[in-house]
C-alpha positions in Angstrom: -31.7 15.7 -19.9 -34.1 12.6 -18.1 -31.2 10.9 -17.2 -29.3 13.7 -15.9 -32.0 13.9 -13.0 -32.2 11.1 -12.2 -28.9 9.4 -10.8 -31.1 6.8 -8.3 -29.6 3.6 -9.7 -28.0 1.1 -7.2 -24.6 1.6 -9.0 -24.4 5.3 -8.8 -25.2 4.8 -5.1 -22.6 2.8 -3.9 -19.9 4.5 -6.3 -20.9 7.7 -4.6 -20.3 6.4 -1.2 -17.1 5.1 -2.3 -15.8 8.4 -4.0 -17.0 10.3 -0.4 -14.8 7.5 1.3 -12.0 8.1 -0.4 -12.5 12.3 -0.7 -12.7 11.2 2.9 -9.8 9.4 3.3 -7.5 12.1 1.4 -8.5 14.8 3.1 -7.4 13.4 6.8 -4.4 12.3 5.4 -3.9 16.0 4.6 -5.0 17.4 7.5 -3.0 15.2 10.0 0.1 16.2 7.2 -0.3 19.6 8.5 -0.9 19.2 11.5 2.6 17.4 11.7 4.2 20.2 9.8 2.8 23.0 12.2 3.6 20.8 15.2 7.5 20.4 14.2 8.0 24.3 12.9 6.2 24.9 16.5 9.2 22.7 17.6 11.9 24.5 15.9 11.3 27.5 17.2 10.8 26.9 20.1 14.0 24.8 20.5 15.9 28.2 18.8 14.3 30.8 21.1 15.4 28.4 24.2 19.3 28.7 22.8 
């Protein structure tokens, strides 16, 4: 149970920062995937409702 509180070792540190990075990383991607995805349905409709 020690060991469980106390993660302060220089390894754990710089793995951490590397897991947020890339948590990061992947959840831009995502949000800039969706933000395409809403952007061209906005575009389809609009481009039907202007026929």
């Amino acid at each position: 149970m020690a060991e469980k509180k106390s993660p302060k070792n220089d390894g754990s540190a710089a793995s951490r920062e590397d897991r947020l990075k890339a948590a990061l990383k992947a959840n831009m991607a995502r949000r800039k995937a969706q933000a395409k995805a809403r952007a061209d349905k906005q575009d389809q409709e609009t481009g039907k409702s202007g026929e």
